[in-house]
N, C-alpha and C positions, 0 to 999 in steps of 0.2 A: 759819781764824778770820776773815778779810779777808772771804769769802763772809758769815757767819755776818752781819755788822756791818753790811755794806750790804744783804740781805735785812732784815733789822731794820727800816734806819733805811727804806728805802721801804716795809715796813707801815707804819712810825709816820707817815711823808709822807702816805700813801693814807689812814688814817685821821683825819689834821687835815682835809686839804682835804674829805674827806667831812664832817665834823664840821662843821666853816666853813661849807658847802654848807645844809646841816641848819638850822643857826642861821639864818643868810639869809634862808632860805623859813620859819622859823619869824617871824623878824621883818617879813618882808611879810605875812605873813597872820594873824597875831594880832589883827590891829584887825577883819577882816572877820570872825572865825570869833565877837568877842566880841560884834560887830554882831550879826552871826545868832542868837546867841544869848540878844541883849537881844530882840528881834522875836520870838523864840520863846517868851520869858519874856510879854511884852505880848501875845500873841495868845491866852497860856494862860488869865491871866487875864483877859480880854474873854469867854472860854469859859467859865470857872466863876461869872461875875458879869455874865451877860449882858446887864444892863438899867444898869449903871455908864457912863459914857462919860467916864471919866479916873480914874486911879491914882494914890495919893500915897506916899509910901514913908513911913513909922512904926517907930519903933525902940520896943519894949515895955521895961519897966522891969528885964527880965533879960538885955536884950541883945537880944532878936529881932528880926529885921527883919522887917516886915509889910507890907501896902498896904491902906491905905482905901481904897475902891468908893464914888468917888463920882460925882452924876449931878444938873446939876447946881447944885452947890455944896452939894451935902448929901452927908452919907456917908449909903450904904445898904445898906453891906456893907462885910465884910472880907475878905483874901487871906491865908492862911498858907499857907508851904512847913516841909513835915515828911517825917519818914526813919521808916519801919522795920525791920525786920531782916527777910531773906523768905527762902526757901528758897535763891535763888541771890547773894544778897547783899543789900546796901540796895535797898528802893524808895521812892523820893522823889515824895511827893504835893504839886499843891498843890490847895487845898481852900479852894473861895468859901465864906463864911458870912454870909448876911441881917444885918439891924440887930436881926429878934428873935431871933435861932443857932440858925435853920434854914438845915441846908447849901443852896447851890445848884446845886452841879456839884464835881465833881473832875475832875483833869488828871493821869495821869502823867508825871511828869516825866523817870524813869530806872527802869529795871528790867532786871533780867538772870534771869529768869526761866526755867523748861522750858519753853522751843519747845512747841505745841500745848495746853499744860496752863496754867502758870501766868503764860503771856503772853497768855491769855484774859483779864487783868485789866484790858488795855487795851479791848475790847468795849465798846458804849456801853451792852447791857443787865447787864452788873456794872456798871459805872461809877452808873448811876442810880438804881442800889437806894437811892442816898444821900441822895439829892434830896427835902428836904423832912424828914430828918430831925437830930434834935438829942438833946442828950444823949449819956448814955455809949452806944456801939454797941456788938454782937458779932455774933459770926455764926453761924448757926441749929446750927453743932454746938456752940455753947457754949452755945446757949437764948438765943438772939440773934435778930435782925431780918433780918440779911444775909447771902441764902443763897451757900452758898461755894461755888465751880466748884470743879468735880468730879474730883478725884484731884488740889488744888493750895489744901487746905486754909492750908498754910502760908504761901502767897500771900496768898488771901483774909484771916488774920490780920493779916496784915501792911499791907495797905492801912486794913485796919479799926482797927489800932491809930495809923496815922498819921493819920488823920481822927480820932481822939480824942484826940491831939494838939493838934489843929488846934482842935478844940472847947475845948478845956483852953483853950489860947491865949486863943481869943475871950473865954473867961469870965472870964480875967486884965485882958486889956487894955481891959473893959468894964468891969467892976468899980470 
């Protein structure tokens, strides 16, 4: 029984000080990974609003958070981040939109995709299919505009329904 007790309590030992360990380096490095993460956020949008040179952050009247594009001192666009559901889980778009809502770039922002098939969605020639358009989108197997990579339909839905999102949005927050 005496064995049984101190085998125990030094898992339970090994497992604090790992635990402790853990926390630690999560609290050193939280601030740099959220850094990185605003920088990646700032660079995406400079990507899909190329002609902006500064972002404001906007809250729309349902809660969203958004960024004016503006350049400046004039807005010239919009920034929404939008989700939708895709063969390997969420993919999170964000999607520039002009002052008249014409897109002008998309960014993915997250995707877990099939390796070779629906990770093609990051490619700049699907990404551009978008550029320039407005309205409600689909993709040319729904009798659509936007042709879908090939064996990763579900993808390509998925991105196409979060850029109509995204246009949704604009027409809300313009309105």
């Amino acid at each position: 029984m005496k064995s049984i007790i101190v085998t125990a309590l030094s898992l339970f030992l090994i497992c604090a000080v790992a635990a402790g360990v853990l926390a630690g380096v999560n609290a050193v490095t939280a601030p740099t990974i959220e850094a990185n993460a605003a920088a990646a956020a700032d660079k995406a949008r400079s990507e899909v609003v190329p002609e902006a040179d500064g972002f404001t952050e906007q809250t729309a009247p349902d809660g969203t958070v958004y960024y004016a594009a503006e350049k400046g001192g004039d807005t010239v666009g919009y920034v929404f981040t939008t989700a939708a559901k895709g063969y390997g889980g969420d993919v999170e778009i964000m999607t520039g939109v002009d002052a008249e809502g014409k897109i002008t770039g998309i960014s993915i922002l997250s995707i877990e995709e099939t390796p070779g098939l629906g990770m093609n969605a990051k490619k700049d020639s699907f990404k551009d299919q978008y550029k320039g358009k407005s309205g409600e989108l689909a993709v040319n197997k729904d009798g659509g505009e936007i042709v879908a990579i090939t064996s990763a339909t579900i993808t390509s839905r998925a991105v196409t329904n979060a850029v109509n999102q995204a246009l949704a949005l604009y027409a809300a927050v313009t309105a």
